[in-house]
N, C-alpha and C positions, 0 to 999 in steps of 0.2 A: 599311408598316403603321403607323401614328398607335393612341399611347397615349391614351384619353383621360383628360382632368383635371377634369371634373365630374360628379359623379356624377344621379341622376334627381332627385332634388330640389332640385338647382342649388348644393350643396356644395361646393368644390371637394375634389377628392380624394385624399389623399396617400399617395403609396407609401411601401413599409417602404423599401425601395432604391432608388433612382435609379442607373443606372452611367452617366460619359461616356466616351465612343467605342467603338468597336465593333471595335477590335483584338484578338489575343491573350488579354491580360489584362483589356481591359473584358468579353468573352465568355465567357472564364473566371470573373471577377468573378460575373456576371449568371447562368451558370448554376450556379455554387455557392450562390446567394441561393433561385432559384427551388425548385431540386431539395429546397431545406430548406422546401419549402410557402411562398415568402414572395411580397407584389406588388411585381412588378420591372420595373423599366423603365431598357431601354439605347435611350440619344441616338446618334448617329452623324450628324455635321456634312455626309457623303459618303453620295450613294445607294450601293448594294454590289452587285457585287461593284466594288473601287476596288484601283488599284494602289499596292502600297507599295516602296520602294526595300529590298532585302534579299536577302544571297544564298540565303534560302531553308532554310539547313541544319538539320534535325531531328536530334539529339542525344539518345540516351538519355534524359536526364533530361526534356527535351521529351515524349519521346513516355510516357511512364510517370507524367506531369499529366496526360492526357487525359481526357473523360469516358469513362466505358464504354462499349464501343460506337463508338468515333470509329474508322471507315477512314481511314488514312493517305492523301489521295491522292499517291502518289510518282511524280515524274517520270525519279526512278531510284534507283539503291540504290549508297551506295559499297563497295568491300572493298579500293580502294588509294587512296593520296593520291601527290603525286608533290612532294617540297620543294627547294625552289632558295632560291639567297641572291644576290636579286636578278641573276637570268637565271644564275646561273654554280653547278657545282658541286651538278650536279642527281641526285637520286635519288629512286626510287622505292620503297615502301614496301606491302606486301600483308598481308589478312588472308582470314583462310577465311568467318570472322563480318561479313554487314555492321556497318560502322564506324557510317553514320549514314544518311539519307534524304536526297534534294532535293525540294523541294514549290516550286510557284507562290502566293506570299502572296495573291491575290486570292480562290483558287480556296481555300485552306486557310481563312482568314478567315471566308471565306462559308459556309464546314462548321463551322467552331467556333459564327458566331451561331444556324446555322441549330437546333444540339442547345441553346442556351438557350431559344431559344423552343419545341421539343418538351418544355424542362421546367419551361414554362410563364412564362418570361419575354415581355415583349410589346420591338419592337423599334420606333423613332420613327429614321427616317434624314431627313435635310434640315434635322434641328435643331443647330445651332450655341450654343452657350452662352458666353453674354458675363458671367457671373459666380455666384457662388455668394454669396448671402446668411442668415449665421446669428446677426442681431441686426435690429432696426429696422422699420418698417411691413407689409414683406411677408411677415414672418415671424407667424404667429399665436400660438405658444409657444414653449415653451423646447425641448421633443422634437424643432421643425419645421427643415430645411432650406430655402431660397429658390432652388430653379435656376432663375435669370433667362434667357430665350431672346433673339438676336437679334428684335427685333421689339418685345419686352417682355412677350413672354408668361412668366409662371409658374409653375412648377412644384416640388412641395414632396413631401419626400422625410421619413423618419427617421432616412437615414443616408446618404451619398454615397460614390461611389467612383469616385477621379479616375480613368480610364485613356485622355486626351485627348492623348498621344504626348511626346515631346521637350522640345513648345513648350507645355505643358499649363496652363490658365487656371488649373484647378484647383490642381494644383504652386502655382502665382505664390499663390494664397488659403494656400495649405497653409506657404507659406512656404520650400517647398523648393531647397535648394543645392547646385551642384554646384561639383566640382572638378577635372572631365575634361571634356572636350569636343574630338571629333572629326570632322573633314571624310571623310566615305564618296562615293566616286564608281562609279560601275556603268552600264555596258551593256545590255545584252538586243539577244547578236548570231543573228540567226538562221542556219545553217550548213545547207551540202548532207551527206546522208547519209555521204558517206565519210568526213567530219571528227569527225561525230556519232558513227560510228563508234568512230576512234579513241578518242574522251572518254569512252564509255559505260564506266559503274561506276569511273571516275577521278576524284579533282579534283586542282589544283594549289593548291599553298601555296607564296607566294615572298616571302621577307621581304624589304622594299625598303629602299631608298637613303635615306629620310628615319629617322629615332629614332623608333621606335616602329610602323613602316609595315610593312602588306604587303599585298601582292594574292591574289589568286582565281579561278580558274575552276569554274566549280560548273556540268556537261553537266545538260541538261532536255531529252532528247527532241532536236529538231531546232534546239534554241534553246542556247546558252550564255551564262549571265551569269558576266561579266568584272566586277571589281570590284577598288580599291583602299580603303586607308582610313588617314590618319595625325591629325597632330595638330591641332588648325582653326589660323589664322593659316598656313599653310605651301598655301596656294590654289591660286596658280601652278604651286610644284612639284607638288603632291598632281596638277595636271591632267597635267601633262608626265608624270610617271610612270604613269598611267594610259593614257596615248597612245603611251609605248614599251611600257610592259606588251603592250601589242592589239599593235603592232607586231612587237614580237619571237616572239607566240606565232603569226607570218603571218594574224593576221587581218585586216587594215587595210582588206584590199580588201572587208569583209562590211559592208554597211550596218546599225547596229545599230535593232532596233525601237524603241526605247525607250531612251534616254539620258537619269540623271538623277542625283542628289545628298542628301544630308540632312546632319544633327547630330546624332551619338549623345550623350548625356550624363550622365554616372556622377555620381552622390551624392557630397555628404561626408560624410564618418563622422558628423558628428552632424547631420547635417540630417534635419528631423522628417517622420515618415511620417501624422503625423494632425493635422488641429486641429481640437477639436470634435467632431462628428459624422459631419465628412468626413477619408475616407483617399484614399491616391493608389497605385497602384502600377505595376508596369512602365517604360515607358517616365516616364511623369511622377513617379515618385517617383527616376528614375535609377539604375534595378535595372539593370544587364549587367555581364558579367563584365567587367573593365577591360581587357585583355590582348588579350583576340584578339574582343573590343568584340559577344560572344553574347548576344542580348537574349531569343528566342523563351523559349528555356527558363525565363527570367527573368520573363517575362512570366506565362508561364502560372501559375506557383508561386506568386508574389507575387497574380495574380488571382484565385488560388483561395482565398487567405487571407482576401486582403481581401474577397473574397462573405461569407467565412464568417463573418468578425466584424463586415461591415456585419450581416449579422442579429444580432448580440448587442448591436449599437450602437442598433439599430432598437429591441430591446424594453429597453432602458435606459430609466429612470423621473427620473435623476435626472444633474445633471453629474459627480457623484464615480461615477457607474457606468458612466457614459460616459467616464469618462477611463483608468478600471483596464480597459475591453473595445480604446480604442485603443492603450495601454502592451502588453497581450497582445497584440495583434497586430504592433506596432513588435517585441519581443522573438521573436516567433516566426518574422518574416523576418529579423531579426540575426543566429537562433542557428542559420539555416541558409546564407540565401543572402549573410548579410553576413560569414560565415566564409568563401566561396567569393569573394567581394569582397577581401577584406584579404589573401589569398594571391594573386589576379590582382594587385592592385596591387604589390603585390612584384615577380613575375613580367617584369609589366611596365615597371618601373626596373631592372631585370636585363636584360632585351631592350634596353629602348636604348640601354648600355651594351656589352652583346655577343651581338650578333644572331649572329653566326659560331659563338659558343660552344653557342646554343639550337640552329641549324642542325646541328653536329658531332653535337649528342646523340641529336636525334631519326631522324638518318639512319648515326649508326654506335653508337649504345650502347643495347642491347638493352632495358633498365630503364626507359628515356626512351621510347622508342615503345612499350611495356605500356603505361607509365601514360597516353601520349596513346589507344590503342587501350581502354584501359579506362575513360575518361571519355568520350569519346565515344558507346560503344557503350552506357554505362550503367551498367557493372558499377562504377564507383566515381566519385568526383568530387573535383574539388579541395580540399573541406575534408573529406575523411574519409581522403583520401591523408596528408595530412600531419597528421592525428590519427595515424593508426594506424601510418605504414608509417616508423621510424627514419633510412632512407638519403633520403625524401623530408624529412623534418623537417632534415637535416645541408646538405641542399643549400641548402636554402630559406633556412639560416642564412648560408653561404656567400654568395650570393647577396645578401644582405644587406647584409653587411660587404664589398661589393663585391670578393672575394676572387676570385670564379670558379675554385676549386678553384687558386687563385695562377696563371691563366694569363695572362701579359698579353700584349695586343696582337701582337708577333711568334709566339707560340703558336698565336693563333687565325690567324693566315694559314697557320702551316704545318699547323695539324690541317685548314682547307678547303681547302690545296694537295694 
């Protein structure tokens, strides 16, 4: 379906919103704009449904962005995980409550644009955007945006919102920087029933061999994606460990459907979430948790904001009103999901440090698997954990001061012996 850009008297036309891409967070984006009565129009570079590299996992806080109304479509439901410290020293872990969902990204994607255009967003796929222009010839005021098309068509907006993935043009305009960046490798093995079997309502967590790694099995039905993820620069190993990961779990012999790769990549602290009239969020502003690198949830939150204050960015009159509507929105994703950032990244220089120690807790100490079972499931999250709960604030300091509750090295062999 094609937005169009001129109106019957040969005006060209401008939307309150323009969103790019049609992920997670641009869908979200787009239908938090619409749903507010506004004209909105989402880009997508890919006809849809288009496949995304992801293992897929729906999270509490995932599933409680959604619009009203969204069926989950799940390809299963977890109530166990199963954790290893690279292949050895395995355990299994049960809850009564599912933990979290598995979705197929093409098939969820395709349901989230499909509720922005029920609320009345229009949707343009095959368009590609080679830059955003907010000065200069194609711009006809101070209110307008310039979304340049492959091709050189234009399109002009009141307000933008980047949500063009990783490699995001937008980002590059916006200015945005990061300070993470990791190499994800993944599967799509297809399996005979009796294996599918075994895996239903399971997934594995296996912290790997490189600082900061680990793999995944996340069961879908007849299909399992197998996945690794460490730090980019580590290529080689990151493939080797994905190739013993399949090995050791005997799948070797499965030909996988789908074999592919991408760059997760996290923000820095101060790298800016607007300029101008355009915001970025999700994947292009480098919203995921840093630690165990959960972008969905991230996605949706942050997309949902930026819909909302692309509309306040849209009826802005003047630049000091457009600069106080994009500071509220920088502030309102800081004072949630950049609290749930700042404890991952901790987290995560604690893991690669002592992955044996994070192993120990979450498979023999009672406290450590609540709060993994209570984030996941929804009932709390990493910045309201260590707001509220004293024993999660002591560790986190621990942790820190790379103390590990003083256990060094020969400790953690004999607590995973």
């Amino acid at each position: 379906m094609s937005g169009e850009n001129s109106s019957a008297d040969g005006v060209q036309r401008v939307w309150d919103v323009v969103v790019v891409g049609a992920g997670p967070a641009g869908a979200s984006a787009a239908y938090a704009a619409a749903v507010a009565g506004r004209r909105v129009l989402l880009l997508e570079k890919a006809e849809l449904p288009r496949y995304k590299t992801c293992g897929g996992g729906i999270i509490g806080p995932s599933r409680d962005a959604l619009p009203p109304g969204f069926e989950l479509p799940f390809k299963d439901r977890v109530h166990a995980v199963t954790f290893a410290h690279n292949g050895r020293f395995t355990r299994t872990r049960r809850s009564k409550q599912m933990l979290f969902g598995l979705i197929n990204r093409p098939e969820f994607d395709q349901q989230l644009v499909e509720h922005a255009q029920k609320a009345g967003a229009e949707l343009r796929t095959g368009a590609t955007v080679q830059r955003v222009e907010q000065h200069g010839s194609a711009v006809p005021d101070r209110r307008t945006v310039a979304v340049v098309l492959q091709g050189g068509e234009t399109v002009l907006a009141r307000a933008v919102v980047g949500a063009d993935g990783s490699a995001s043009r937008i980002g590059a305009h916006v200015g945005v920087k990061m300070d993470q960046v990791d190499l994800g490798l993944e599967a799509e093995i297809p399996v005979p029933d009796t294996v599918a079997e075994d895996w239903k309502g399971r997934v594995l967590i296996d912290w790997g061999p490189l600082p900061g790694s680990y793999g995944w099995v996340f069961p879908k039905g007849d299909t399992l994606t197998v996945g690794v993820i460490s730090r980019r620069g580590e290529g080689a190993a990151t493939k080797r460990y994905l190739e013993d990961f399949i090995a050791r779990l005997g799948l070797a012999g499965f030909e996988p459907s789908v074999s592919s790769g991408h760059l997760t990549r996290c923000r820095a602290e101060d790298s800016p979430l607007s300029r101008g009239r355009v915001l970025v969020c999700g994947d292009a502003a480098g919203l995921l948790e840093p630690w165990t690198r959960e972008g969905i949830s991230f996605a949706l939150r942050s997309g949902r904001l930026a819909g909302e204050w692309a509309v306040r960015i849209a009826e802005a009159h003047d630049a000091v009103d457009t600069r106080r509507q994009a500071l509220n929105y920088a502030f309102a994703v800081k004072a949630g999901l950049g609290v749930e950032m700042s404890v991952g990244k901790r987290l995560l220089a604690a893991f690669e440090r002592r992955p044996g120690l994070f192993h120990a807790a979450l498979t023999g100490f009672r406290p450590a698997w609540k709060a993994f079972r209570d984030i996941t499931s929804g009932a709390s999250s990493l910045g309201e954990m260590v707001r509220s709960r004293p024993l999660a604030q002591r560790t986190i300091a621990l942790l820190d001061r790379g103390q590990a509750a003083a256990m060094t090295d020969e400790d953690e062999d004999l607590v995973d012996s």
